[in-house]
N, C-alpha and C positions, 0 to 999 in steps of 0.2 A: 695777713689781715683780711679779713671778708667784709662782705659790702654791709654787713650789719654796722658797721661802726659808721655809717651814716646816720645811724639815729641818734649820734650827738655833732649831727652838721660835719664831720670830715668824710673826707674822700680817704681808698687804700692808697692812691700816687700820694699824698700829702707826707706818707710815710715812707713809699716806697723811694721817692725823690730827696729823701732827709731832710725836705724842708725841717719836719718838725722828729721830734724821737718822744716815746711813752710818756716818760717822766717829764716832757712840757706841759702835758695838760693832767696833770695832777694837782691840785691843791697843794698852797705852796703852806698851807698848815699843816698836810699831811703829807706830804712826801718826806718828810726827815723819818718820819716813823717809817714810812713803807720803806723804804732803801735798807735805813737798820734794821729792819724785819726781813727783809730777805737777804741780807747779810747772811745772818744769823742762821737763815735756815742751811746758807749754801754753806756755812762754815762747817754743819753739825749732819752733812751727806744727806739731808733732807731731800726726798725727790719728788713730794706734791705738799702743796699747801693752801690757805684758804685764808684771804685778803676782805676786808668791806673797808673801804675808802671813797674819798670825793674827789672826781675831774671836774674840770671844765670844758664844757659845752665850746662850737666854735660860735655861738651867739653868747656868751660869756656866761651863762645859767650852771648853778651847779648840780650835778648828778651825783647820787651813789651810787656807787656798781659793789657789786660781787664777784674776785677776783680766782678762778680755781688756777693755780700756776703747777706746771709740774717742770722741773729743771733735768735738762738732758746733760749726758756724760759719754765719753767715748769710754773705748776699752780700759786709756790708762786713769778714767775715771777725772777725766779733764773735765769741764764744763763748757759745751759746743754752742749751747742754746737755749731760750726756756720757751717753754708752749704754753697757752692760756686760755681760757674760756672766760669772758666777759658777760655777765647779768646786770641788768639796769634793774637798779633795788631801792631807788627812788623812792617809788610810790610806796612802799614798805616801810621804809624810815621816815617819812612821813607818816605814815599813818601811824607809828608806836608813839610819836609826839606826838599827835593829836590824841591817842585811845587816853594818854600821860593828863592830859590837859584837862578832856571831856568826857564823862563815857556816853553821852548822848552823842557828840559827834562820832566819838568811835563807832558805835553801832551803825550810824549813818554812812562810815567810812565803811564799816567790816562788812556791808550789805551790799557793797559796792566793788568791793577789794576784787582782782582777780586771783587771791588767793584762799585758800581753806583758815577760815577764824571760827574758835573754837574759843568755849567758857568751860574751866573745870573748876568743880566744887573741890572740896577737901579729900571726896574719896574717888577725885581723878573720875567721876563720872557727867559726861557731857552732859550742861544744862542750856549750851547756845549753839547752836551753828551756821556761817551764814549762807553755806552751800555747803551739798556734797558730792561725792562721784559719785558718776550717773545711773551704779546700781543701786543707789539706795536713797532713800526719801529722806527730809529732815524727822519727818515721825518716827521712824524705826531707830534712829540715832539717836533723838534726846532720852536723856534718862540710862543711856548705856554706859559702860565702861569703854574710858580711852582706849584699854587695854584688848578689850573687844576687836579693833582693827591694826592692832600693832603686831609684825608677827613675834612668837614663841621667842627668835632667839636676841631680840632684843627688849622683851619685857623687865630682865634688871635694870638695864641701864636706862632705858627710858625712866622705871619708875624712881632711880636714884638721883634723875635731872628734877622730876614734879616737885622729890621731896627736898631737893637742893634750894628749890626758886622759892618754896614755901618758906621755908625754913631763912635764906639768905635775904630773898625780896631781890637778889642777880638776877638777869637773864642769862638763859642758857639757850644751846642750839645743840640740834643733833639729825642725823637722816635716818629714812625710814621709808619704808617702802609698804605698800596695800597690795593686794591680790584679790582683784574682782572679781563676783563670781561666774562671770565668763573663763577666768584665770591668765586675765591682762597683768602684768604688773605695771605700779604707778609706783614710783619712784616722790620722793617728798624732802624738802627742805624745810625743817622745824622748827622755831624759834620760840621759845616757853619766857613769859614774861609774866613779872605779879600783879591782881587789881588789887591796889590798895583802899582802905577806905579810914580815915582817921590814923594815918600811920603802922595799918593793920591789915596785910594780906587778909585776904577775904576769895581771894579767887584766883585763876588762872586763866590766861589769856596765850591761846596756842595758836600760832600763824605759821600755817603749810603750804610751801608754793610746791606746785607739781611742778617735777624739775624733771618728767623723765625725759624729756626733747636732748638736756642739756646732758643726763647721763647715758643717754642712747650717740649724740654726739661724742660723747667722754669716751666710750664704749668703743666708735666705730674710729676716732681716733686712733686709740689704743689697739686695736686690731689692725688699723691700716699700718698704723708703724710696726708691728708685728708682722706683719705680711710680707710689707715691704722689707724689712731684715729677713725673712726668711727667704722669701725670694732672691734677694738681694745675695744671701749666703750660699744658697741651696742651688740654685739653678744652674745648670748647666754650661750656661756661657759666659765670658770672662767679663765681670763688669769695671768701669771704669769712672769714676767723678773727679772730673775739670772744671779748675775756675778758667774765666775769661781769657788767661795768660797762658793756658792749655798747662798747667801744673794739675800734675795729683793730688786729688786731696782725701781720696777715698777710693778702695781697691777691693773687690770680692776675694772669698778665699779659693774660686775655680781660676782666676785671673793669676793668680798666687800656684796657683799647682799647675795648670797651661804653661806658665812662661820659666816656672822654676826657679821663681826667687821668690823671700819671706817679703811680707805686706812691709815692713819697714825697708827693705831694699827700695822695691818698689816705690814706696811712696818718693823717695829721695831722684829718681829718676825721671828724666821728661822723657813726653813720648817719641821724641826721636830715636833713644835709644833702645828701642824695640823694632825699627823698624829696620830690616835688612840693608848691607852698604849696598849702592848702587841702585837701590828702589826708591823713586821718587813717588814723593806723596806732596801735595800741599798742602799745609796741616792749616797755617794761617786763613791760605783761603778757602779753607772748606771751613772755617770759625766763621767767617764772614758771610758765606754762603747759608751756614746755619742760622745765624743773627736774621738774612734775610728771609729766610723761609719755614725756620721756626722745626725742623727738623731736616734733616741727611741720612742717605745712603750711600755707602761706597764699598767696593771691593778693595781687599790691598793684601799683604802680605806683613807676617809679623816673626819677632825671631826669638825664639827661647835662651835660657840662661848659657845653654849648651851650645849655642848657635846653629840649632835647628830652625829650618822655615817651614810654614807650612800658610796656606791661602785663611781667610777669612772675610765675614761678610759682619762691618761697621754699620750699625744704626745708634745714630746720635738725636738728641732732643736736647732741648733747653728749660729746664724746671727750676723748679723752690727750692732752694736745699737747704736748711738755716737759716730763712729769712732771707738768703741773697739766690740769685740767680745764676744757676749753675749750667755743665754741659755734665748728663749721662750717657757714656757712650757702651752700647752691648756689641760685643767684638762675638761671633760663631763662628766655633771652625764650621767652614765648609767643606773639607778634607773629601768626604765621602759623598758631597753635593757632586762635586767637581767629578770625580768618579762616575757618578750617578750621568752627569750628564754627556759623560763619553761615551757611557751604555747606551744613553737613548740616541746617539745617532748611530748606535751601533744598531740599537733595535730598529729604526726608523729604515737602515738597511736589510738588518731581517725580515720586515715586514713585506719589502718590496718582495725579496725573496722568495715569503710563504706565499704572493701571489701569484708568484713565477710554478711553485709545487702544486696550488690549488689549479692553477690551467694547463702546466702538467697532466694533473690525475683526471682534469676534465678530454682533454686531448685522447686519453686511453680511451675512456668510455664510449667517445665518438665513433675513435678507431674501430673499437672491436663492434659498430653498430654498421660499419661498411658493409653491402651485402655482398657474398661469395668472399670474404676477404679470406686469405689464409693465415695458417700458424705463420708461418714463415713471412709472410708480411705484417702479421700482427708485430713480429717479432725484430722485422728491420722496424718500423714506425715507432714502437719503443725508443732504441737508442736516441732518436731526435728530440722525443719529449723530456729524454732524461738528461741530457746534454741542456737542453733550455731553462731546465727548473735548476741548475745548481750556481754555486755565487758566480763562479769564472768558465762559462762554457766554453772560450778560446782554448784554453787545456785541461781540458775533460777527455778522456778516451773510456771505452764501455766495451766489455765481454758479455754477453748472454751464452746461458749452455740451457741447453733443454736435451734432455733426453738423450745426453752423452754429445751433442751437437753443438758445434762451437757457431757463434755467428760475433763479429767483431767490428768494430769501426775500422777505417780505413786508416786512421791515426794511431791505433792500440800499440801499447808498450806497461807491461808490468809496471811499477814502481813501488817504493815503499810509502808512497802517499793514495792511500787503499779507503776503499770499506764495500762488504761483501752483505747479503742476502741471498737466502735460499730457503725453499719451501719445499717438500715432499710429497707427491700425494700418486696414489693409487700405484706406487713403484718408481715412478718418476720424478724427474727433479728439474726445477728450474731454480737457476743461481746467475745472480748478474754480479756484475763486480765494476767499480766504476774506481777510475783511477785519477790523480791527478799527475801531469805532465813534468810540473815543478812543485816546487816545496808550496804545500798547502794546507791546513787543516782543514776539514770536512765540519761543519755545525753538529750537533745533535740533532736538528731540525732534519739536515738534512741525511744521515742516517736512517730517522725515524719514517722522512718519506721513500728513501730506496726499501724499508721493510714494507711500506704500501704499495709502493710498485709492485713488487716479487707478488706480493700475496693476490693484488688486482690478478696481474699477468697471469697467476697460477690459475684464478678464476677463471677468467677468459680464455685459456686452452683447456681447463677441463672442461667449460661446457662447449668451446669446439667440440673437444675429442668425443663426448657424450652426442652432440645432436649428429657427427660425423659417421658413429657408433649405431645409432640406431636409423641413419640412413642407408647404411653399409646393412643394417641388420633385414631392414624392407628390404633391398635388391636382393640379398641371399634369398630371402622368402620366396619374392618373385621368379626367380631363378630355379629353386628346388621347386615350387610347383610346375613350371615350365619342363624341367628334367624330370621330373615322375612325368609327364602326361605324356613327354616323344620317347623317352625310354621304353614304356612299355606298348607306345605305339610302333616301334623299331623290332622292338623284340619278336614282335610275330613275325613280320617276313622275315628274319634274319635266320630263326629257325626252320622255317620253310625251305628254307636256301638251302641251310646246313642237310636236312634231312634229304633234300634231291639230290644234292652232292654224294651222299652216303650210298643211295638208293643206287647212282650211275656205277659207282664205284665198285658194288654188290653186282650188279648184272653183269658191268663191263671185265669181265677176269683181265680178256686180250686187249687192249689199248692202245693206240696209238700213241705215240713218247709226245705230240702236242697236246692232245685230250690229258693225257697223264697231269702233264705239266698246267694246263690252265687249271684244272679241277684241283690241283694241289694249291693253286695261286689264291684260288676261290672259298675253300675250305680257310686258309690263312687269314683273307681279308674280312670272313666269317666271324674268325675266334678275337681278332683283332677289333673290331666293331662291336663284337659282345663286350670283352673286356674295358673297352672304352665309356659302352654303355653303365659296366657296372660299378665304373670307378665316381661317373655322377649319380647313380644313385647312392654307392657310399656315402659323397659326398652330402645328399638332402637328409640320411640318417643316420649320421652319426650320433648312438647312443652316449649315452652318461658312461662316465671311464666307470670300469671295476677295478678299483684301488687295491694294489695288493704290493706287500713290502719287498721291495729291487734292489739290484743293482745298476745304474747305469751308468757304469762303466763297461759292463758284458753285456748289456743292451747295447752299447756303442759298435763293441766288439763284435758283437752277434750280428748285425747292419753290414759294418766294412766289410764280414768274410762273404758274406751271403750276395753283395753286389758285386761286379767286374767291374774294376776301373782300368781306363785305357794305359797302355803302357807307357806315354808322356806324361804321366799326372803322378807325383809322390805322395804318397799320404804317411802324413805326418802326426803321432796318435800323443800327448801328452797328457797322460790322463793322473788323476789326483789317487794314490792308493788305499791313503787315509777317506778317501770318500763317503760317508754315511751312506747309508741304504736310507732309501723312502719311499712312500708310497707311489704307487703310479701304476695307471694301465698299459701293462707289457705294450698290448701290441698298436695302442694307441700313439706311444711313444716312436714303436719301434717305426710305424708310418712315418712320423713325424721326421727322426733322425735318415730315414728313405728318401723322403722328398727333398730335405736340406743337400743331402749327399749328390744326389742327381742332379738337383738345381748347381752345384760347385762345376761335378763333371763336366755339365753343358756350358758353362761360363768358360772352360779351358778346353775350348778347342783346339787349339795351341799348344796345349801341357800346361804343367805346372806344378804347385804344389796344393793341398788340402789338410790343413789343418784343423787339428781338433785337439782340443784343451776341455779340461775340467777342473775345477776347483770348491770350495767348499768357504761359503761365506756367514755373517752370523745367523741369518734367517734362513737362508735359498741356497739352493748348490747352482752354481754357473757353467753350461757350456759354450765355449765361444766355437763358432763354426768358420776358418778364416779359407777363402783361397786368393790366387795369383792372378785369376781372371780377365775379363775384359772391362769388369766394376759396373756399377750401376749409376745413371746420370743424377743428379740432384733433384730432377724434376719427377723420375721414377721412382725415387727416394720415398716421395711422398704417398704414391696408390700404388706400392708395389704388393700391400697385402688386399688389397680390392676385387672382390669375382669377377672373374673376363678379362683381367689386364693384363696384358704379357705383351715382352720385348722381343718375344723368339717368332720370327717364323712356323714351330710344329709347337702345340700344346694351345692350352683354352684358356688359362691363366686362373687353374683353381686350385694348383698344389699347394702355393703358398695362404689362402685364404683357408687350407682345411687344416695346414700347418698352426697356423693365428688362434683357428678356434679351437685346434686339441690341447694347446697350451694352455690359452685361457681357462678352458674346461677342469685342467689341473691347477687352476691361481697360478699359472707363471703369466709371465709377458715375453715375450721378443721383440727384440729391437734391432734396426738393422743400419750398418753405416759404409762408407768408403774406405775402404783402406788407403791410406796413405801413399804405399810403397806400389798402387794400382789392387785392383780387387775388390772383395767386398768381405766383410763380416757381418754374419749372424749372431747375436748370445741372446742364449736363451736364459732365464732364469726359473726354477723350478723351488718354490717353499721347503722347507724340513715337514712341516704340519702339514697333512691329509685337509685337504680344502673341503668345507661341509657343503654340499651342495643341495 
């Protein structure tokens, strides 16, 4: 009931509190009819109908209203309910007795009415009006046809009501609706009554109340309870309607396929019996709790037909539901909430995580911004920041390999709790491998950042090896100009020397065996000193190879027979038979395999053994040059291909730097390591393809 039904003096509690029920304030002349009136209708499955009767006022005055009823039905076509719409029609029904009595008062009434009164002649065309809607004037209306504003698809029936009233002297009623020409619709309640005059229709008297408030009402009713069933039906989560005593009285059909029993199981059931044994809920006083607050939330658990559980999230409210006040309660699974919120503290510790990678990958960048810092510290500094960015650094262990060079934690142990990265660039490889200690999964996250590591890292030593590269390439420069300028400053007196040597030699036939012997000493330290001289000028000109298609394995061959190795030294020759031939400068090479072999020699002053291996890979053929040695230190490790650096006593330290650049010259690399068993290794690697230079 709405607060309209104050304008016959009641309150809604007057109803809501059962002081009073409808049929009190009905006229007790007319309530025998309206009761058998809607008997009748309920008997004959009628489901709206259209009532005009008299109440009473609560100051005892009587009303007519206008009653639209429409009678609700459940599924088994029960009768739940009726709905209503109430017009006060008073002033109408007065005014038909009066127009009945006077037509002078009527006009005085119909100019006043707020309703549309209308005079039709015999051919139904308006001769009165006493308003119109607000797009038209009473000028353009008088003189026109009713039919003029009636639409198209009720112009029979309307004109079968005009010609009924004329013909009977009945009134009749019918609706109708206008279409202004803005293209409002007005909606109309019609009521066609006769002027009589001498017991002789003479005219028509048409009274239209604009009803569309009451059929936009009518409308949004109807729509709401269509909503509400559809919603009600359709939605997703299981609904529930309780009376007071917390009994079913109404059940969605999601509520019906969730719990897996038909709507009639269900209804027969209280809601105790869905809720899990041993799960307390208090139903009572969360009714109480409701009552007090007017809606609830709760989490709880609920149990299917099957005796499946699963969580849920209850929001109850307390509503209208038939006139009485009910509880609606909407049960969601939360199945996948609950889920959801395990991820997010799971993310909420990823998160901390990606901050641990983000000052990781900042860590590096610092690192490699230390001035003089090296690979090899670049390289321990690594393993800490990687260690710090993963979930459980307690057992984390880390391998780095660079360039066939292993560097490891002090914790390292393989396990089958892995993930690996590795990057290739310019021949070389850098590959970390980070392990867990005990059973762990590794994130994707954190995968994704050891591939940023690798790839950082692999930056930050190529532009080491590039700025290290063209410092190393300024001192060669330095160097060959310094050796061109004393080399051929040497070369004069040295020839001088030589040719008086020659000259003593020439004059003196007879000698004395001391004169003999120094002038021999002389002439040696001569050829010895030239030689020396010419081997750094090789070194500042060393041309562009002339590539021409080899073997080298008979370059190997051709090296070993041509050198004297000492008689404690074995040389041990493995060489690949199947070996492709490729391009390369004979004796740029053969330099090359010269220096390597002399470098072994003088490592085994002791004896030992010198091996050499060859093999054929998919790009490059490989020599490995291994000996028995005295090895090379870690720290040598690093400038051992650098001008001027040498471990030995005799030599200037430029064999292996000419060695570096004849490789390169042919797109190989050399790389050099420790042997294990004491020693050192050389492998070269030499392309299949002719390097374009």
């Amino acid at each position: 009931i709405t607060d309209n039904i104050r304008q016959f003096g009641y309150e809604p509690s007057d109803f809501y509190s059962h002081m009073l029920k409808f049929t009190d304030i009905i006229h007790p002349e007319d309530l025998g009819n309206v009761i058998t009136e809607t008997r009748l209708k309920c008997q004959n499955s009628v489901t709206e109908f259209v009532q005009e009767y008299r109440i009473v006022s609560k100051l005892g005055e009587y009303r007519w209203i206008n009653v639209r009823t429409w009678i609700k039905r459940n599924r088994e076509n029960q009768i739940t309910h009726f709905q209503g719409i109430i017009l006060d029609i008073t002033e109408r029904r007065v005014m038909e007795d009066i127009l009945k009595e006077s037509d002078e008062k009527w006009r005085d009434l119909s100019e006043n009415s707020p309703a549309h009164v209308l005079l039709l002649d015999r051919e139904h065309k308006i001769i009165y009006i006493n308003r119109t809607v607000p797009d038209l004037s009473k000028e353009e209306v008088i003189g026109t046809s009713i039919y003029d504003y009636t639409p198209q698809e009720f112009h029979k029936v309307s004109r079968d009501i005009y010609n009924s009233v004329w013909e009977t002297g009945e009134s009749r009623s019918f609706h109708t609706y206008y279409k202004t020409k803005e293209g409002d619709i007005r909606y109309f309640d019609v009521w066609i009554g006769p002027v009589t005059q001498s017991g002789k229709v003479v005219a028509l008297v048409s009274h239209g109340m604009d009803v569309t408030k009451r059929k936009k009402a009518e409308q949004e009713i109807k729509e709401s309870e269509e909503k509400f069933r559809a919603l009600f039906e359709n939605t997703n989560d299981a609904i529930f309607i309780l009376d007071k005593n917390s009994q079913f009285i109404e059940v969605n059909q999601t509520a019906c396929e969730r719990l897996g029993y038909s709507r009639e199981e269900l209804l027969k059931l209280a809601p105790e019996s869905i809720i899990p044994p041993g799960y307390k809920i208090d139903i009572q006083g969360n009714i109480k709790t409701l009552e007090e607050k007017g809606e609830l939330m709760i989490e709880a658990e609920i149990m299917t037909k099957d005796r499946n559980i699963f969580p849920v999230e209850i929001s109850s409210r307390i509503f209208n539901f038939g006139g009485k006040n009910r509880i609606i309660s909407v049960a969601r699974d939360i199945t996948e909430r609950k889920v959801v919120e395990q991820e997010l503290k799971k993310s909420e510790h990823n998160f901390k995580e990606r901050v641990k990678e983000l000052t990781c990958l900042y860590g590096l960048s610092r690192l490699f911004e230390k001035p003089g810092i090296s690979i090899d510290e670049i390289i321990q500094g690594t393993f800490v920041l990687i260690s710090s960015a993963m979930q459980f650094p307690e057992v984390i262990c880390t391998r780095i390999i660079f360039n066939e060079k292993e560097y490891k934690t002090i914790n390292f142990k393989e396990t089958k709790w892995e993930i690996t990265s590795k990057v290739k660039f310019k021949g070389k490889q850098v590959k970390i491998e980070v392990y867990y200690l005990e059973e762990n999964l590794f994130l994707k996250e954190e995968r994704s950042l050891l591939h940023e590591i690798v790839n950082r890292l692999k930056s930050i030593i190529e532009y080491k090896i590039i700025t290290e590269e063209l410092v190393r390439k300024e001192k060669l420069a330095t160097i060959g100009t310094l050796i061109g300028s004393i080399g051929h400053e040497l070369r004069n007196p040295l020839g001088v020397i030589s040719n008086s040597v020659y000259f003593l030699n020439q004059k003196m036939k007879k000698k004395e065996e001391k004169v003999e012997k120094h002038l021999k000493i002389l002439q040696k330290e001569v050829d010895k000193a030239n030689k020396f001289i010419s081997n750094l000028l090789d070194f500042i000109r060393i041309r562009t190879p002339n590539f021409k298609e080899g073997d080298l394995n008979k370059t190997i061959e051709n090296v070993a027979n041509e050198m004297i190795f000492p008689e404690n030294i074995i040389l041990e020759r493995y060489l690949d038979d199947k070996l492709p031939s490729i391009n390369f400068d004979f004796s740029q090479i053969k330099q090359v395999f010269h220096n390597l072999f002399l470098n072994a020699i003088q490592a085994m002053p002791e004896g030992g053994i010198l091996e050499i291996t060859t093999s054929s890979r998919e790009n490059f053929i490989e020599i490995r040059i291994k000996d028995s040695g005295i090895g090379i230190s870690e720290e040598d490790l690093d400038n051992i291909f650098e001008p001027l650096y040498t471990t030995k006593v005799i030599g200037i330290g430029l064999g292996l730097t000419i060695v570096k650049d004849l490789v390169e010259k042919h797109g190989g690399i050399i790389q050099v390591k420790r042997n294990s068993r004491g020693g050192t290794i050389f492998t070269l690697k030499l392309p299949l393809k002719e390097v374009k230079l």
